[in-house]
C-alpha positions in Angstrom: 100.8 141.3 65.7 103.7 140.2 63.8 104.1 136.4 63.9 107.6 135.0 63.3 108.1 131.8 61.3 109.1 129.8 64.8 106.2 130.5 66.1 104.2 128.8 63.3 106.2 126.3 62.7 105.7 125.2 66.7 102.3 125.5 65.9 102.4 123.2 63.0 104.4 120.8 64.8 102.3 118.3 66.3 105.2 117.1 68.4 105.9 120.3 70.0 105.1 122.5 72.8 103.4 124.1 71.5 101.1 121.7 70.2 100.9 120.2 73.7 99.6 123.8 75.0 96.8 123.9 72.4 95.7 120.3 73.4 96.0 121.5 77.2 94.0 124.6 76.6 91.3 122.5 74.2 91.3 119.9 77.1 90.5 122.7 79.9 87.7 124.2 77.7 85.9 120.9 76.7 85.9 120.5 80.9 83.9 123.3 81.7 81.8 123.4 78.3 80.7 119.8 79.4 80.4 120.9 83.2 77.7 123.5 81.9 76.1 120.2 79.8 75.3 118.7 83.9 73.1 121.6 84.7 74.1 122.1 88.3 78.0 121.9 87.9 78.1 125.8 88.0 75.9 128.4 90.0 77.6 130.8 88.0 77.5 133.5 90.5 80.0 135.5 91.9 81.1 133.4 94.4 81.0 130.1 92.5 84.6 128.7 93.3 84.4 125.9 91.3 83.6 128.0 88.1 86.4 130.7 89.1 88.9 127.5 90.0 88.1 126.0 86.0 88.5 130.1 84.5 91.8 130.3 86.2 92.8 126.9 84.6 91.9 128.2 81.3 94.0 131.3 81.8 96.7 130.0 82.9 96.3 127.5 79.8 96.2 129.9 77.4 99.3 132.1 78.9 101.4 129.2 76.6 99.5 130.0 73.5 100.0 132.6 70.5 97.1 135.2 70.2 97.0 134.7 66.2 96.8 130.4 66.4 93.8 130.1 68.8 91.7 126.2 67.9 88.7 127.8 66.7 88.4 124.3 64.4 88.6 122.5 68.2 86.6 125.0 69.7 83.3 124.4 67.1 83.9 120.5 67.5 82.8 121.6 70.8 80.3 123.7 70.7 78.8 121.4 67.5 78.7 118.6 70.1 76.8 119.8 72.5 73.1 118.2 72.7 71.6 120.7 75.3 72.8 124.3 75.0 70.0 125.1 78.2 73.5 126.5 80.0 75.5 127.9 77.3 73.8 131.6 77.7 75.1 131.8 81.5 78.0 130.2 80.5 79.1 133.1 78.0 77.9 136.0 80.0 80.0 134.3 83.4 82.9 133.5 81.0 83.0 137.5 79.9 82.1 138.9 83.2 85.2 137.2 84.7 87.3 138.5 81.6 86.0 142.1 82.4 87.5 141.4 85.6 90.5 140.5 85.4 91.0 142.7 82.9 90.0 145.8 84.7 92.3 144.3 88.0 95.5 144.3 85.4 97.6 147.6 84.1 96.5 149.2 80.8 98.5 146.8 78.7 96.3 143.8 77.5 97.7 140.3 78.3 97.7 137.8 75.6 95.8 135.4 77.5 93.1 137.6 78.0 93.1 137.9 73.9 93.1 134.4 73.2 89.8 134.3 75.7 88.4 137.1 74.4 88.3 135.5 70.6 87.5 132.3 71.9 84.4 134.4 73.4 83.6 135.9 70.2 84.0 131.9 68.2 82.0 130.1 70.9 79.0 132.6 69.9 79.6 132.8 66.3 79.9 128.9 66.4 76.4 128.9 68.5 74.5 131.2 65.7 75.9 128.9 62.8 75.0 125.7 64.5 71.2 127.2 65.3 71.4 128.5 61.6 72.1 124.7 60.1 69.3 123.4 62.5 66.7 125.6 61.2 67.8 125.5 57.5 68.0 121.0 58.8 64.3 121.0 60.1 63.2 123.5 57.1 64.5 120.9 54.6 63.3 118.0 56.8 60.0 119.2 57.2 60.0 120.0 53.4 60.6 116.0 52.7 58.1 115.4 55.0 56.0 117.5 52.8 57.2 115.8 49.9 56.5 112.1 51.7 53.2 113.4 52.5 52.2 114.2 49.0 53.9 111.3 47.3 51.7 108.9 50.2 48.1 110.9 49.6 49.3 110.3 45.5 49.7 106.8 46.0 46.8 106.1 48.3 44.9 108.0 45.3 46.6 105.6 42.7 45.9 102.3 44.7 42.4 103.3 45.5 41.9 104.2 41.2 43.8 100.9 40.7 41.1 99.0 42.8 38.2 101.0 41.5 39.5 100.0 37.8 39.7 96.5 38.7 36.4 96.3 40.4 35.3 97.8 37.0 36.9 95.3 35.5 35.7 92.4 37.1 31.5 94.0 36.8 32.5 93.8 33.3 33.5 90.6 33.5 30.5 89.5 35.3 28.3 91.5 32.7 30.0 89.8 29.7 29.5 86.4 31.1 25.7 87.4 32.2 24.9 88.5 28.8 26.2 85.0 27.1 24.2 83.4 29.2 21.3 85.7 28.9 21.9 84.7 25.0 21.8 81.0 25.1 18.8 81.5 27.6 17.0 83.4 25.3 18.2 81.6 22.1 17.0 78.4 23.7 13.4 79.5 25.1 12.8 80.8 21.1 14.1 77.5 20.1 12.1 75.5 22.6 8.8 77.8 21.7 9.8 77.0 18.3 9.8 73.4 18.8 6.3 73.7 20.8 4.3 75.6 17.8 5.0 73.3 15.5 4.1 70.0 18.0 1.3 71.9 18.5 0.0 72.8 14.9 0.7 69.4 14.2 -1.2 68.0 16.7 -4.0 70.5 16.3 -4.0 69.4 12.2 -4.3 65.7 13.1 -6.8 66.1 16.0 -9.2 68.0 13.0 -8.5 65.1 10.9 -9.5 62.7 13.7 -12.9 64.8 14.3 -13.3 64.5 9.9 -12.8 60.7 10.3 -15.3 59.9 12.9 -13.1 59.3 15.5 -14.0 58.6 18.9 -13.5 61.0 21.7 -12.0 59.1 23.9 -9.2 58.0 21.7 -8.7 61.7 20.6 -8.0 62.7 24.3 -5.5 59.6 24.6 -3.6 61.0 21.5 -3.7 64.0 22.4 -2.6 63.3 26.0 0.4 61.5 25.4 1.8 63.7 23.0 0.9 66.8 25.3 3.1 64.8 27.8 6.1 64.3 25.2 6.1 67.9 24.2 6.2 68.9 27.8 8.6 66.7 28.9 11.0 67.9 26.1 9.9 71.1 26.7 11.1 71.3 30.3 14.4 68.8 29.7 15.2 71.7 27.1 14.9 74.7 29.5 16.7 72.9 32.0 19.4 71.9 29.9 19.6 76.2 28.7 19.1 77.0 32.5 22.3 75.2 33.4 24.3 75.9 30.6 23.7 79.4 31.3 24.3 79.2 35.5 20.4 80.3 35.8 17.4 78.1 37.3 13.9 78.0 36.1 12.7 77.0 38.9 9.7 79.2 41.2 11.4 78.3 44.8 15.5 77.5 45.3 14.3 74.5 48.0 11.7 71.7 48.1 10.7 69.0 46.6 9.6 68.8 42.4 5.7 69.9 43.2 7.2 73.2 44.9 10.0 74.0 42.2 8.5 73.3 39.4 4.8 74.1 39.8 3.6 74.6 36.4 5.3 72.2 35.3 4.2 69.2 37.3 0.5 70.3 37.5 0.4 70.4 33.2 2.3 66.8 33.8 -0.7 65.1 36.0 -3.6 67.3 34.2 -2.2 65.2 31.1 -1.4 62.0 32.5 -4.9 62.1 34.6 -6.7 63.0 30.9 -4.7 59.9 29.2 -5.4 57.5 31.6 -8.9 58.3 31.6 -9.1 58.0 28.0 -7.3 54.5 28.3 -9.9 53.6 31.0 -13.0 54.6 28.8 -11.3 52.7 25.9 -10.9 49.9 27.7 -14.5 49.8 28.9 -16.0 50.2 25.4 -13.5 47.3 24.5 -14.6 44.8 27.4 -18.1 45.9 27.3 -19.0 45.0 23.4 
């Protein structure tokens, strides 16, 4: 159809006619369209007045419009802003029935308005097939970030659980390190205390065979002997005990109770010494008084 430079200009025209029978038709359109969004606005069967009363409307709308400027940009605002489209499929199969109608009621000669319906027809469904075509290719890429979100959380639940492994590694290492200085003064100071020991005890040994060369009285051997038995094993456990706590370990048997039950060996060496001085004091002291 030839379309005359008038015509398009009216078109253009925002102020025109025109223009004011495209916003008329758009405005009875968007009715209906939204009165199929209610659900129960329409019956859509052959008797439903109301949808027959809103179709007559429409034609009568687009009698006042050219066949070759139809709102197809209007028209797919429309259809795009539907949120439930539950109706739409009775909607388009009523809408052309009641073209078919008409249209078969008329002479030979197509009307205009019937045109103008028919491509709006044709645009509502081609608008429907691109707006389901963006929502799949919409929930293919959402579902692919999804995907994507997935992968980066299971990657970082993986780093965060490596991260904690490596610093529980780190800290057994630390622990290790700091067990093995103290294993080192530990053992550093039982060599030095066994050191210490030997040569008390050589010495002592040396002077108690010099006693026996010299005559010397039993008695006074077992007092020597005694008291520095007791000063060797007082120094002795005073050393250990000062290694045990520089090194955060304990020499004693039992964590609780009193000095007999933590430090058995130590205590019972202590009295069999003390209880062999004494008596050697005591046996001294009788030879002394009695002569």
């Amino acid at each position: 159809m030839v379309v005359k430079n008038e015509d398009a200009l009216n078109y253009l025209n925002a102020s025109s006619d025109e223009a004011a029978s495209v916003s008329n038709f758009v405005n009875q359109f968007e009715e209906m369209v939204n009165n199929v969004a209610h659900g129960d606005y329409y019956s859509f069967e052959e008797n439903d007045e109301q949808f027959n009363a809103d179709f007559n409307n429409l034609l009568n709308a687009a009698c006042n419009l050219h066949t070759e400027f139809v709102p197809y940009s209007e028209i797919t605002r429309i259809i795009y802003g539907l949120q439930d489209e539950s109706g739409m499929d009775f909607f388009v199969e009523a809408f052309k029935k009641q073209i078919m109608k008409r249209i078969q009621r008329n002479s030979l000669e197509l009307s205009n308005e019937y045109v103008i319906l028919i491509k709006v027809s044709e645009h509502v469904n081609l608008a429907r097939k691109q707006k389901d075509s963006l929502y799949r290719e919409q929930a293919k890429e959402i579902r692919s970030q999804e995907d994507s979100l997935k992968q980066l959380r299971e990657n970082t639940e993986k780093e965060t659980k490596r991260l904690k492994k490596l610093k529980q590694e780190m800290k057994t290492i630390k622990n290790m390190k700091s067990s093995i200085y103290g294993d080192f003064i530990a053992i550093l100071g039982i060599f030095s205390a066994l050191i210490f020991s030997l040569f008390g005890g050589f010495s002592t040994l040396s002077k108690v065979v010099s006693q026996v060369s010299m005559d010397v009285r039993l008695y006074r051997i077992m007092i020597s002997i005694s008291l520095l038995g007791i000063i060797l094993v007082s120094l002795l456990f005073f050393l250990l005990k000062a290694v045990a706590i520089m090194s955060g370990k304990s020499i004693a048997t039992k964590p609780k109770g009193n000095v007999f039950r933590k430090y058995p060996f130590f205590m019972v060496t202590i009295i069999v010494l003390i209880s062999t001085f004494v008596f050697g004091v005591c046996v001294d002291l009788f030879r002394i008084f009695c002569q």
